[in-house]
C-alpha positions as a printed NumPy array, in Angstrom:
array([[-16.79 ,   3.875, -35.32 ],
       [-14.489,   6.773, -34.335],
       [-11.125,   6.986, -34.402],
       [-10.061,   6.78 , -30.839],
       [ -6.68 ,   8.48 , -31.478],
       [ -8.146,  11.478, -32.217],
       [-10.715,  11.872, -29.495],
       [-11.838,  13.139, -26.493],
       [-10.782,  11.361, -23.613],
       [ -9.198,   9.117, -26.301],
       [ -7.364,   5.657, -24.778],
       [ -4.567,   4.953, -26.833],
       [ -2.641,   1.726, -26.217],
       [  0.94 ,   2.456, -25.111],
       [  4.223,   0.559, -24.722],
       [  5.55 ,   0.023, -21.087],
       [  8.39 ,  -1.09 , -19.661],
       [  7.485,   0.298, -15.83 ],
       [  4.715,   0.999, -14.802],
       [  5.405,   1.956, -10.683],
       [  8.671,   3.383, -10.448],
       [ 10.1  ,   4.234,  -7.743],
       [  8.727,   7.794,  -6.47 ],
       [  6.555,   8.848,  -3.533],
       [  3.005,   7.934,  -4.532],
       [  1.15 ,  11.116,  -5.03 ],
       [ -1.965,  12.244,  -2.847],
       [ -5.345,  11.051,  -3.313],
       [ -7.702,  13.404,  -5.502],
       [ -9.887,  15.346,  -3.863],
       [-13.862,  13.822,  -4.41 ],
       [-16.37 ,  16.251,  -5.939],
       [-19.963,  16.313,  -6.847],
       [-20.323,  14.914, -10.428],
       [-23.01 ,  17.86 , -10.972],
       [-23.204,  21.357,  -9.632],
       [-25.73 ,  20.996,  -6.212],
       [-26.35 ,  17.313,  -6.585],
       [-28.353,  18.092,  -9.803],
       [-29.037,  14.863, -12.293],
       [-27.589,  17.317, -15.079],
       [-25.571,  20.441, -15.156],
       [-27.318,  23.6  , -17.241],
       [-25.02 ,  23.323, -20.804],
       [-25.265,  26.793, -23.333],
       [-26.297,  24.07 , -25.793],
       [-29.295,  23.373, -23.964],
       [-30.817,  26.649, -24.51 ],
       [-29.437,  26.643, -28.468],
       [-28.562,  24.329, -30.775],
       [-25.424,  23.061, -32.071],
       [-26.329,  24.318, -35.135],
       [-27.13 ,  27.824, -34.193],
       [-28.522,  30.173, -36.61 ],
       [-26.098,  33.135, -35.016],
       [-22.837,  30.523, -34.035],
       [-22.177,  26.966, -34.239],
       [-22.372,  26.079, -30.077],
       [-19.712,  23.833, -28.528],
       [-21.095,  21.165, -26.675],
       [-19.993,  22.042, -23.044],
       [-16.958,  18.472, -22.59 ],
       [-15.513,  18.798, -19.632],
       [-12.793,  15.345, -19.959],
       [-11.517,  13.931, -16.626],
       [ -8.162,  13.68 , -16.424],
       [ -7.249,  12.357, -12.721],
       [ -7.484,  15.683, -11.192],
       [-10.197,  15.158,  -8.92 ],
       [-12.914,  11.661,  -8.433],
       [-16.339,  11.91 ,  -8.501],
       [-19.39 ,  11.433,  -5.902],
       [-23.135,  11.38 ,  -6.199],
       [-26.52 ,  11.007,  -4.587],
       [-27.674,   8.697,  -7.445],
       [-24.643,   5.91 ,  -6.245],
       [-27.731,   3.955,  -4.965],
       [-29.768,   0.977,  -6.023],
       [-33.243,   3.286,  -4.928],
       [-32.216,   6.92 ,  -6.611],
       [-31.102,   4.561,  -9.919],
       [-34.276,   2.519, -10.019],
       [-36.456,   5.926,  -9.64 ],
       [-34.824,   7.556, -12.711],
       [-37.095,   8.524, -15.44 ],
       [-36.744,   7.218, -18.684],
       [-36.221,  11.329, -20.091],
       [-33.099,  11.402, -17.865],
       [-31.38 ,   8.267, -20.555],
       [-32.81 ,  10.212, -23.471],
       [-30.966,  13.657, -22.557],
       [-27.695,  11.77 , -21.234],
       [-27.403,   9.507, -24.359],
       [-28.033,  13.146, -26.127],
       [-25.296,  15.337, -24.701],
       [-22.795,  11.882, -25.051],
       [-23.076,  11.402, -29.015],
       [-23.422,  15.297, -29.173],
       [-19.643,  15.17 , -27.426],
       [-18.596,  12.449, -28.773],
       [-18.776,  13.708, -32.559],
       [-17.792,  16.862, -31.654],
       [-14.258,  15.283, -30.645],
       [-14.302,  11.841, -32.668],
       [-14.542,   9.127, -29.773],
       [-16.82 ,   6.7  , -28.864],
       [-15.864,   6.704, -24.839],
       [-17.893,   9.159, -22.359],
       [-17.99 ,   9.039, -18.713],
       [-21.356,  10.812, -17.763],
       [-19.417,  13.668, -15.252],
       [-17.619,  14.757, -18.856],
       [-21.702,  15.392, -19.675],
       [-22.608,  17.474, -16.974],
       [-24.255,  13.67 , -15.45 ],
       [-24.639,  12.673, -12.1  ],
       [-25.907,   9.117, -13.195],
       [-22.37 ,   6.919, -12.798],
       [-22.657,   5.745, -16.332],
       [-20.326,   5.25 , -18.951],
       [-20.843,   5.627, -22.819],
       [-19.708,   2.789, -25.225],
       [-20.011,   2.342, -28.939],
       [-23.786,   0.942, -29.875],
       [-23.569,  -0.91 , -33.163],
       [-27.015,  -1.236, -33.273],
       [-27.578,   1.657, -33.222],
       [-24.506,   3.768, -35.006],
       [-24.421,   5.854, -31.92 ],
       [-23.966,   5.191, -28.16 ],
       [-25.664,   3.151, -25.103],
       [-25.603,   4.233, -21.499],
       [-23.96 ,   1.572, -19.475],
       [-25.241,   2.407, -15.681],
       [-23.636,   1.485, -12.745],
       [-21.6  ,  -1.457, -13.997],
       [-20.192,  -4.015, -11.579],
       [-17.265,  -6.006, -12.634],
       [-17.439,  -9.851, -12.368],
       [-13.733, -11.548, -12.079],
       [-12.376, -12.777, -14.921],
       [ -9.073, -13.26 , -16.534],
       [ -7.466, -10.876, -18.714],
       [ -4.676,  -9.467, -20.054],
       [ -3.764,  -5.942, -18.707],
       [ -2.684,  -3.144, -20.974],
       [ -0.615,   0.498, -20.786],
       [ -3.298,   3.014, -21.86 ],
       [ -2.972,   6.354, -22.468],
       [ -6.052,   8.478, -22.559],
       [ -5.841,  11.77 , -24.598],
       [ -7.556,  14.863, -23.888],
       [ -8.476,  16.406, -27.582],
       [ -8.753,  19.913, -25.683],
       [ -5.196,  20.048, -24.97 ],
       [ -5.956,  21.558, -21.366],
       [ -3.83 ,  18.711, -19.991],
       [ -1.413,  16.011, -21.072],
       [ -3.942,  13.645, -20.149],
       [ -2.652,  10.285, -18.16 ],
       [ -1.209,   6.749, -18.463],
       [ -2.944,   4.14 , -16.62 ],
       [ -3.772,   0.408, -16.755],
       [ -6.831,  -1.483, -17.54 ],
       [ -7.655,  -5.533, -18.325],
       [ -8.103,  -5.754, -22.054],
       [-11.925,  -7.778, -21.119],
       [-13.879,  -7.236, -18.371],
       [-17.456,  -8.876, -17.389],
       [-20.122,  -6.499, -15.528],
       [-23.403,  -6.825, -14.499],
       [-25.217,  -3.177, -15.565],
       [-28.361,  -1.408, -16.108],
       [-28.988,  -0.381, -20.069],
       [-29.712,   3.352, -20.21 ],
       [-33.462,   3.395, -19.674],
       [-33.925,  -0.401, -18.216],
       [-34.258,  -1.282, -14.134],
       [-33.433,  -4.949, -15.139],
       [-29.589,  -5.524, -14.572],
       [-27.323,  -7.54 , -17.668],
       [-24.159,  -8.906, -17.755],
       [-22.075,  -8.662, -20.41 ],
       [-18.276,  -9.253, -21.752],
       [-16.95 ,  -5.71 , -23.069],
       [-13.273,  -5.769, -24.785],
       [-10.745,  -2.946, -25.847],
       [-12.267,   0.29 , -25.617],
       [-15.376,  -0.433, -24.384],
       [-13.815,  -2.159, -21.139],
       [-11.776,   0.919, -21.027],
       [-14.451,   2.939, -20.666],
       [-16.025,   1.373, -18.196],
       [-13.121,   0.69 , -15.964],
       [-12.368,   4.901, -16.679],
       [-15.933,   5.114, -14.71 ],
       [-15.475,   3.205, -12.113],
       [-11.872,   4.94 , -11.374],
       [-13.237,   8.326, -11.455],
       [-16.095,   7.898,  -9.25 ],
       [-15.047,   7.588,  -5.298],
       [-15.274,   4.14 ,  -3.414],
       [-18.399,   4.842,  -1.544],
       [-20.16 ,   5.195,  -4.689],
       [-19.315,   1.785,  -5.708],
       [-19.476,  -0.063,  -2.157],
       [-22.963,   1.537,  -2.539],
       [-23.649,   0.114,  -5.858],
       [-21.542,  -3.173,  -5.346]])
């Protein structure tokens, strides 16, 4: 498993005292399209070469939320999710272990992909690699919150402190499946999936909820 301290979008747990302060609460993020023209995926350089390039070793195209902005999408529905083809998992799943080596984590959110599909990314130990977790709805249950910190590895921004429950339950779609789970995810995987369900807007998830 990657070291999370060193990666993209990297959630670090962090010491905390207070959390609120006492300042004017800053404005809501403006929402944009995950994808450029409602597309399921933006065009990356790597799709036309590949990351080992004969003529230059190609960056896969991360772009790591940081806060700046929340997400929207014309898949945030039971009917566009349930018409997906199977490809569209194959390709996501692709570009998310193609990022996620590049910049040693095992946490995507599929926007940071060039992915309209509201999925998150999350450690597969089957596997060695990653599973698409789509469209996860979280079931209460009690947990203990946590300070985290999540990096950004490209050093564009100072990335942000938030707060997340340490477990969280959610009912989901696997990457590739139109039968819903539910599962218990801990530590960095519940992380990851409570980063997705921040950055996309409400509608999306009143949709999907």
């Amino acid at each position: 498993m990657p070291n999370l301290a060193n990666g993209a979008g990297a959630l670090l747990t962090v010491a905390a005292t207070s959390w609120l302060g006492t300042s004017k609460p800053p404005a809501p993020p403006p929402v944009v399209p995950a994808t450029s023209a409602g597309a399921i995926f933006d065009h990356w350089r790597m799709d036309d070469e590949s990351i080992f390039s004969e003529t230059a070793l190609v960056e896969p195209n991360c772009s790591f939320w940081n806060q700046s902005v929340v997400y929207t999408s014309e898949l945030c529905s039971h009917f566009s999710l349930s018409r997906i083809a199977s490809g569209v998992t194959s390709r996501a799943v692709d570009r998310a272990v193609k990022c996620a080596a590049w910049h040693e984590t095992d946490c995507i959110i599929s926007p940071e992909v060039g992915v309209s599909v509201p999925a998150a990314f999350v450690y597969d130990p089957e596997h060695s690699g990653l599973r698409m977790v789509v469209a996860p709805r979280l079931i209460q249950m009690d947990s203990e919150v946590k300070t985290i910190r999540v990096v950004d590895p490209t050093e564009s921004t100072n990335g942000f402190v938030t707060r997340f429950n340490q477990t969280v339950k959610a009912e989901y779609l696997p990457g590739g499946s139109r039968t819903p789970v539910t599962e218990v995810f801990n530590g960095t995987d519940a992380y990851c999936i409570q980063m997705l369900r921040a950055a996309f807007d409400e509608e999306c998830w009143r949709a999907l909820d």
